[in-house]
C-alpha positions as CSV (number, residue, x, y, z in Angstrom):
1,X,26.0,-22.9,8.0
2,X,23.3,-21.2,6.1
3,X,20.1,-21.2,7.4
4,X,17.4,-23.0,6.2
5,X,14.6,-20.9,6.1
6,X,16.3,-18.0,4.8
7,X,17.3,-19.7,2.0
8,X,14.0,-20.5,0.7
9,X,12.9,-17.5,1.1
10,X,15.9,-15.8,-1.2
11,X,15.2,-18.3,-3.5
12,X,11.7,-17.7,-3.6
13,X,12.4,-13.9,-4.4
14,X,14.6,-14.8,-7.0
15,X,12.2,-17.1,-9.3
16,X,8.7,-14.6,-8.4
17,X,7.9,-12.4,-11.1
18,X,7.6,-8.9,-10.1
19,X,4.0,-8.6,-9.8
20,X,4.4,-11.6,-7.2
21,X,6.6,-9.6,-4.7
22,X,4.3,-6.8,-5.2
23,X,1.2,-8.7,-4.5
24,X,3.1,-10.5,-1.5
25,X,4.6,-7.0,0.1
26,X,0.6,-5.6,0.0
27,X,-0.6,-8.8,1.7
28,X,2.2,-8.3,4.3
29,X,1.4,-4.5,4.7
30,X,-2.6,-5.3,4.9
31,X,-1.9,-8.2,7.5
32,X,0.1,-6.3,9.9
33,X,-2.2,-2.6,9.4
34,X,-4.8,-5.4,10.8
35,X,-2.6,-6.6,13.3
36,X,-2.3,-3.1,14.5
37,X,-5.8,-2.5,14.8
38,X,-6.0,-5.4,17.3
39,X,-3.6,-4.5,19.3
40,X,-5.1,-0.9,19.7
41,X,-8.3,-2.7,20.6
42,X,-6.0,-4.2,23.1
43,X,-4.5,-1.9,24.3
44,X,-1.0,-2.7,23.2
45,X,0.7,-0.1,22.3
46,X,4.2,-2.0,21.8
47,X,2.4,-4.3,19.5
48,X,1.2,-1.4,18.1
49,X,4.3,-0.1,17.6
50,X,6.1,-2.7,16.2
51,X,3.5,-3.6,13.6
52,X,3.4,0.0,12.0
53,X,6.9,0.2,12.5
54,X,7.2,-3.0,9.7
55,X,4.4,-1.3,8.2
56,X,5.9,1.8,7.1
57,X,9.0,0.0,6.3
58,X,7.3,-1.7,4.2
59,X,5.7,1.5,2.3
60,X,9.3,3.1,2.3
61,X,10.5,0.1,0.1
62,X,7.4,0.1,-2.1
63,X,7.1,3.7,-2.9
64,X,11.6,2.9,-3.1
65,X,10.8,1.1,-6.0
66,X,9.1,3.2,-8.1
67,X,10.4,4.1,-11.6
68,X,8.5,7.4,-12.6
69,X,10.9,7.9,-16.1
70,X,9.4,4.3,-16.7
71,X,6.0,4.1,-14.7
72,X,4.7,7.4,-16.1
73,X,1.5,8.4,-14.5
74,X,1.0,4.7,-13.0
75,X,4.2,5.7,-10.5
76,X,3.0,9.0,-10.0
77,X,-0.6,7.7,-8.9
78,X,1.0,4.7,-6.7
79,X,3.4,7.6,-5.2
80,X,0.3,9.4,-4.0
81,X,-1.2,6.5,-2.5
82,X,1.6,5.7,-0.7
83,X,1.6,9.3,0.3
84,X,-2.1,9.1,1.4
85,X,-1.9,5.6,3.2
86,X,1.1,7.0,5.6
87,X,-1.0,10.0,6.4
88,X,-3.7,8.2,7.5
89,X,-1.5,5.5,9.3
90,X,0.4,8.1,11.4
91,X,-2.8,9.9,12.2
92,X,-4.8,6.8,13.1
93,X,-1.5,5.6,15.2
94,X,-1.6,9.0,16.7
95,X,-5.2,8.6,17.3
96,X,-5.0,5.2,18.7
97,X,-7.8,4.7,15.9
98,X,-8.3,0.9,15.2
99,X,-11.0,1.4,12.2
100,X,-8.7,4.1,11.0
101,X,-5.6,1.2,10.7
102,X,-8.5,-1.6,9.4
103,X,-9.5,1.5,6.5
104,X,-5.6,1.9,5.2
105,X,-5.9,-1.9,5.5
106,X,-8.8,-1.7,3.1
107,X,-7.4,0.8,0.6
108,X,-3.8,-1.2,0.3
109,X,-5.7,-5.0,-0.5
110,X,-7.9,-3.0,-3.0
111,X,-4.4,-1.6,-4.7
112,X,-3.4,-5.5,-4.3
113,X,-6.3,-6.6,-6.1
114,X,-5.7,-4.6,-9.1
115,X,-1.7,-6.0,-9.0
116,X,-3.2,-9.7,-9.5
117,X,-5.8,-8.4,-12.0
118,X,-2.7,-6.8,-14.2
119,X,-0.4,-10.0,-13.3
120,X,-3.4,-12.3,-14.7
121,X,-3.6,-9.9,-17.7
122,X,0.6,-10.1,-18.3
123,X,0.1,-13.8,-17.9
124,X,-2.4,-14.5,-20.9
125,X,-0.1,-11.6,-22.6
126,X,-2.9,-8.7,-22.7
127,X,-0.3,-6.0,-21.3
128,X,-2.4,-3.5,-20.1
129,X,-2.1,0.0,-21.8
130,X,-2.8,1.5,-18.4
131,X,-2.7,0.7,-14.7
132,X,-6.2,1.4,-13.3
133,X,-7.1,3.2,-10.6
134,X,-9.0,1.3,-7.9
135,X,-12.4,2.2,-7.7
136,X,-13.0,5.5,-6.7
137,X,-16.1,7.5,-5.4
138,X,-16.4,11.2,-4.8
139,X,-13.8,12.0,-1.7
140,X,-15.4,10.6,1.6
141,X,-17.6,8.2,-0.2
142,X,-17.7,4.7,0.2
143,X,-15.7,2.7,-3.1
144,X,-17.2,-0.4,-4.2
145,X,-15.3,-2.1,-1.0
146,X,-17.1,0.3,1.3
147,X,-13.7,2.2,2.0
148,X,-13.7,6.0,1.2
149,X,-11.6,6.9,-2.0
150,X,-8.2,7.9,-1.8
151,X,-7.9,8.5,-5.4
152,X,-11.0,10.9,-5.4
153,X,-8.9,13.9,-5.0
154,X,-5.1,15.0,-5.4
155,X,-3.4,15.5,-1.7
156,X,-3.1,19.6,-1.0
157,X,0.8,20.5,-0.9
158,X,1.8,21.4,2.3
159,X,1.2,25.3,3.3
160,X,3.8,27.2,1.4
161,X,4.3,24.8,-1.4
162,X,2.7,24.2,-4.7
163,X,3.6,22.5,-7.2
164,X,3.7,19.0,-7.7
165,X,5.4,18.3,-4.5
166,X,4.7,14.3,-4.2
167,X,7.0,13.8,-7.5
């Protein structure tokens, strides 16, 4: 017997567009980063667990699906926020840093938000030439969402490396 609910939701994947998935896997990822936060506020560490756990998995599959032969710079950009936003997961995880986990909350709905603004631009067929970055400031500043800018400046390849290691 198939079940119901599971169903719907394979049929829903099926008739999304891509941007739609996209847009929904961000809302999933910013939702549980938040959930997180509260339960380090409550001292839950299982919760904790659990949410970044779904978190990351999440991150694995969207950084998965980039195409860099296809996405050109737009992958490589995405790649290094993903890169970013799991750095500053695991150390505010390691931390037990709830504004840390609401901050890579931040940064992933401001990624979202530029997802819907190139989904409403595909919809009235204005491709964009370009994916844009979301708004930066100089690193450690405050964006126009009052996060500090991850695309501000390239990550530093581990010691020993150089190169463009995140590729």
């Amino acid at each position: 017997m198939t079940d119901p609910r599971k169903a719907y939701r394979q049929s829903a994947i099926h008739t999304e567009s891509t941007a739609d998935i996209f847009i929904a896997a961000y809302d999933q990822l910013a939702s549980l980063l938040h959930s997180a936060a509260l339960a380090v506020s409550a001292r839950d560490i299982e919760k904790k667990t659990r949410d970044l756990d779904r978190a990351l998995t999440i991150l694995v599959h969207l950084q998965g699906a980039l195409d860099f032969e296809r996405g050109g710079q737009v992958a490589h950009t995405l790649n290094r926020f993903y890169v970013l936003i799991r750095r500053e997961i695991f150390k505010a995880s390691c931390r037990l840093d709830a504004q840390g986990l609401r901050q890579a909350a931040a940064h992933v709905t401001d990624v979202r938000k530029i997802w819907e603004q190139a989904q409403a631009l595909t919809l009235r067929n204005e491709s964009p030439q370009v994916f844009p970055a979301p708004p930066s400031a100089p690193a450690g500043k405050p964006s126009r969402s009052g996060s500090p800018s991850l695309f501000a400046a390239e990550p530093a390849p581990p010691s020993g490396q150089s190169g463009d290691w995140t590729a």
